[in-house]
C-alpha positions in Angstrom: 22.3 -80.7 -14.0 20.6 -78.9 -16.9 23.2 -80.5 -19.5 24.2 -83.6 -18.4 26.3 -86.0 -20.9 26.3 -82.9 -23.5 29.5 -82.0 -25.6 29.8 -78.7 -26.0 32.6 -76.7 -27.9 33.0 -72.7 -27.2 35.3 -70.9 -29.5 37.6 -67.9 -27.9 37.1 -69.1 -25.0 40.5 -69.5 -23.2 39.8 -66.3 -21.1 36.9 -63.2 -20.2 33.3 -64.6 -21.2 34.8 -67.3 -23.1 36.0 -68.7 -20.1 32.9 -67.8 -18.1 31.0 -69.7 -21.2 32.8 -72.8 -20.8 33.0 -73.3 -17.1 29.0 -72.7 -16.8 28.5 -75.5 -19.2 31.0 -77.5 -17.4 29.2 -77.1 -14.1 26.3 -78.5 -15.9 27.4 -81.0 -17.0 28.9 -80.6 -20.3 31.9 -81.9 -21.3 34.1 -78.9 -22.9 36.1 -77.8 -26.3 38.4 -75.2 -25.7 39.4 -72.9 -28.6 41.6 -69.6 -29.3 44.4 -68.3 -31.5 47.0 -69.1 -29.1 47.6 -71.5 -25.9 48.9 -69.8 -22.8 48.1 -69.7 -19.3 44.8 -68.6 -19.5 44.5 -71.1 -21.5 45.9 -73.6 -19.1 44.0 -72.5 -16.3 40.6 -72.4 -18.2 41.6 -76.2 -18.8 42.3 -76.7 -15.0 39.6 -75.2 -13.9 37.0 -76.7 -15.9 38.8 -80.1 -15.0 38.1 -79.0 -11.0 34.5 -79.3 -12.4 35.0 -82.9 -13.1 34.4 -82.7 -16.9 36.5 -83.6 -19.6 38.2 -80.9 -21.3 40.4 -80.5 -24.8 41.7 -77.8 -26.1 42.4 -76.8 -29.9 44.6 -73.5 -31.4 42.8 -72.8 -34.7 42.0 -69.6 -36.4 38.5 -69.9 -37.6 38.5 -66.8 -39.8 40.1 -70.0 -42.1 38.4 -72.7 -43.4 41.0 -75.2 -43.2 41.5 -74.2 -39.3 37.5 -75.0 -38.0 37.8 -78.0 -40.3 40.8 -79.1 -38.0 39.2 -77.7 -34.7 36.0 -80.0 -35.5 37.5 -82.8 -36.5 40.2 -82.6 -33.2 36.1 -82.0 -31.0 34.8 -84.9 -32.4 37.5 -87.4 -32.4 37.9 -86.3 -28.5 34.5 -85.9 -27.9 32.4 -88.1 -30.2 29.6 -85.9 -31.1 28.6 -82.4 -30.8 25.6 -81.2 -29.2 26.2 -77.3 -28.3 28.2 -74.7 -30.4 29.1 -71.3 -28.8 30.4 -68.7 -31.5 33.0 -66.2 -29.2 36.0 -65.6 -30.8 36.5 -62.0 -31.0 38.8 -59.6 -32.8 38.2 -55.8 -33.1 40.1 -52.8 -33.4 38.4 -49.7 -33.7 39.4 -46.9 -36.1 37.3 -44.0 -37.8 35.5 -45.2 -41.4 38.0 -43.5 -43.3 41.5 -45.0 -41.5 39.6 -48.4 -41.3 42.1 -50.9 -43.7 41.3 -53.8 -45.7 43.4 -55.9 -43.6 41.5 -54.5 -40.4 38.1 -55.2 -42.5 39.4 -58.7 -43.5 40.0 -59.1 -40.3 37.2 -58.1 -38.0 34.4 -60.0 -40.3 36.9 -62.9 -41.1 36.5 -63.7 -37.5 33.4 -62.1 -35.8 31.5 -63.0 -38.7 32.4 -65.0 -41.7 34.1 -67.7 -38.7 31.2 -67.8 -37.0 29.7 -68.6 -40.1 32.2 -71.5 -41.3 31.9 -72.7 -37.5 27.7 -73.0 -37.5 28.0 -74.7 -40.7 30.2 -77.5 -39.8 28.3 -77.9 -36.4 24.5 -78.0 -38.0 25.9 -80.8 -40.1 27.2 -82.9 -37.5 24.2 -82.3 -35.5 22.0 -82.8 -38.4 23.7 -86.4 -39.0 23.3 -87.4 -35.6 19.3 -87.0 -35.4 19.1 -85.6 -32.1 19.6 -82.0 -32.8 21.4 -79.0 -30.7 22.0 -75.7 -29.8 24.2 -73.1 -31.8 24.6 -69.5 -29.6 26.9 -66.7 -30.8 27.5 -63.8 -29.1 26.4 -60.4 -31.2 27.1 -57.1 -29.1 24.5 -54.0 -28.4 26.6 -53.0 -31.4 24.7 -54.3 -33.4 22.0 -52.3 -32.2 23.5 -48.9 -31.9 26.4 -47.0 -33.3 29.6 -45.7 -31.6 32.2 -43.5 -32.9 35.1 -45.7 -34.7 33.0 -49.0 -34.7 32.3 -49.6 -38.5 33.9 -53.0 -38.7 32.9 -54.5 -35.5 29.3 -53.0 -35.7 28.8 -54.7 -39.2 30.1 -57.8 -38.3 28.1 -58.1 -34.8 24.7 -56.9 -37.0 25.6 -59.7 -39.2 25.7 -62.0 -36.9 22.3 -61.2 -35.5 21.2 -61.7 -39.0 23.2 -64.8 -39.3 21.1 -66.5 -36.6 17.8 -65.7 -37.8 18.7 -67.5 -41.2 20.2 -69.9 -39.6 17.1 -70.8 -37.2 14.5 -70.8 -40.5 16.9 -72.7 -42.8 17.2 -75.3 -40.1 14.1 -75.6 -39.6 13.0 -79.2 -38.5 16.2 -80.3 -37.3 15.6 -79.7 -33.9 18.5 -77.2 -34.3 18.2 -74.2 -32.4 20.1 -71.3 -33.4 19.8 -67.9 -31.0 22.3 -65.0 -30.1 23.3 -62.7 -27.2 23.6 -58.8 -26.9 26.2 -58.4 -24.4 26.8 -54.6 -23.3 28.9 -53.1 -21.2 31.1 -56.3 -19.6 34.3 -56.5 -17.4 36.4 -59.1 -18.9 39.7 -57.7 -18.2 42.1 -60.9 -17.6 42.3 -60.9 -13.5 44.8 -62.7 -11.8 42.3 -65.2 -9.6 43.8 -62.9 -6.4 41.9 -59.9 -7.6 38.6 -61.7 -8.8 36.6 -59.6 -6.5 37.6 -56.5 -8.5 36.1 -57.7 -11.7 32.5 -55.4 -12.0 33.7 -52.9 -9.6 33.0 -49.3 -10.4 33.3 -46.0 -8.5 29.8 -44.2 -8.1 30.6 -41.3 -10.0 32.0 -43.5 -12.9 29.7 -41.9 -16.4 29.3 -45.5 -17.7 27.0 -46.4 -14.3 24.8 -43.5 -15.5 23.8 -45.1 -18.6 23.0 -48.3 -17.0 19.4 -48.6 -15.5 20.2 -51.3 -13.3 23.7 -49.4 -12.0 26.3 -51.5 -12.2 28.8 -53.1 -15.7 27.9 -57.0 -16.0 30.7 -60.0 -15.6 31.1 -62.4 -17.7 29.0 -64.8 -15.6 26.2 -62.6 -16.6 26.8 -63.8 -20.5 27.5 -67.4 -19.2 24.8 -67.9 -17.2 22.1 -66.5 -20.7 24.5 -68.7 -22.9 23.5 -72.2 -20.5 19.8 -71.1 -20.5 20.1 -71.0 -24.2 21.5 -74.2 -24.4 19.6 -76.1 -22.1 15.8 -77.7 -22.7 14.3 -74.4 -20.4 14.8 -72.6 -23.9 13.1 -75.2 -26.2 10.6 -72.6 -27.6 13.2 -69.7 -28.1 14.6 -70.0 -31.9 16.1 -67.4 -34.4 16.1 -64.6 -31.3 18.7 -61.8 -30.1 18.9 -61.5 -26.6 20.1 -58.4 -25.3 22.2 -58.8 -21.6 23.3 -55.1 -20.8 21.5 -54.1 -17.7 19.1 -51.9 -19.6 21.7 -49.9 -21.5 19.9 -49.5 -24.9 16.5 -48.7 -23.4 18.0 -44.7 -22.8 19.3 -44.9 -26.1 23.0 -43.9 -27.2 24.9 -42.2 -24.5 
């Protein structure tokens, strides 16, 4: 196992690549902190399944657009857990509206937790893994958004740009630690919530459906495809990657804006 004896937290991660996240780091070894807005039955069967893996597993509701909320999701980690040693930033929230219907509240809301959380969440983790010595891995997931633009996608393709940005700083001001701070592109993923019955629909797509077209290597990723980055990111075969963006889309952006 790539991860053995490593706690790792993932935020939004009760379902889609969240999930995906968290059960890759499970199978190798890491024991797992849950987070999202609510607890459900995703949530509960994120929990079960990652137990099935034979690693420990907690989960904690918190919001981290708020400060008060990722101080009670860390301290809930580490009192469970005991030390933190991998940070995944994946809470999401977007809605998409043109520039001139986009509200403050919608604003507030897309940065407060695509961006400014992901900030108040890095921060909290560096610390801890700058006070135990040994230092860590901190990977948030960005979006080809950040690279492109799409009609209606103002807040989210800010907030995704910042949080390539984000990293970089991150990487240099850590510099030393043995913190290692890097980001993932994701493009176009299927993470529709699937009952586990119709698993084996998740990716599919007809020939003739106009995203394939766009796609060099012809097909929509799954969230394994984000997981599987995410471990390699976290784990020593990455020890030389620091302050980097990679981009998971199956080639999208190399044919430029569709």
């Amino acid at each position: 196992m790539l991860l053995e004896g490593k706690k790792a937290l993932v935020t939004g991660s009760r379902r889609g690549i969240g999930r995906a996240i968290a059960l890759a780091l499970a199978r190798e070894g890491c024991d797992i902190g849950l987070n999202d807005i609510e607890q459900d039955a995703d949530a509960d069967r994120t929990q079960s399944l990652i137990a099935e893996a034979g690693r420990r597993v907690t989960f904690t509701v918190a919001d981290i657009s708020r400060s008060e909320e990722v101080a009670k999701l860390f301290d809930s980690f580490l009192e469970a857990h005991g030390r933190i040693d991998i940070l995944v930033n994946n809470a999401y929230s977007a809605r998409h509206e043109p520039f001139l219907e986009i509200s403050e509240d919608l604003w507030d809301r897309t940065i407060g937790v695509c961006l400014k959380g992901y900030f108040l969440c890095s921060q909290r983790a560096a610390r801890e893994m700058a006070r135990q010595g040994s230092g860590g891995s901190i990977v948030s997931i960005a979006s080809v958004h950040a690279s492109r633009v799409w009609p209606n996608d103002t807040a989210y393709g800010v907030a995704k740009a910042g949080v390539v940005r984000l990293t970089m700083s991150m990487a240099l001001d850590l510099a030393g630690t043995g913190i290692r701070c890097n980001a993932i592109s994701p493009g176009y993923i299927d993470s529709q919530s699937l009952p586990p019955e119709r698993e084996h629909e998740r990716g599919v797509r007809p020939p003739d459906d106009p995203s394939l077209a766009a796609i060099p290597s012809r097909r929509v990723g799954v969230p394994d495809d984000i997981a599987n980055l995410a471990v390699f990111l976290s784990s020593p075969l990455s020890e030389y990657i620091n302050g980097a963006c990679l981009v998971c889309d199956g080639g999208f952006l190399v044919g430029g804006t569709p």
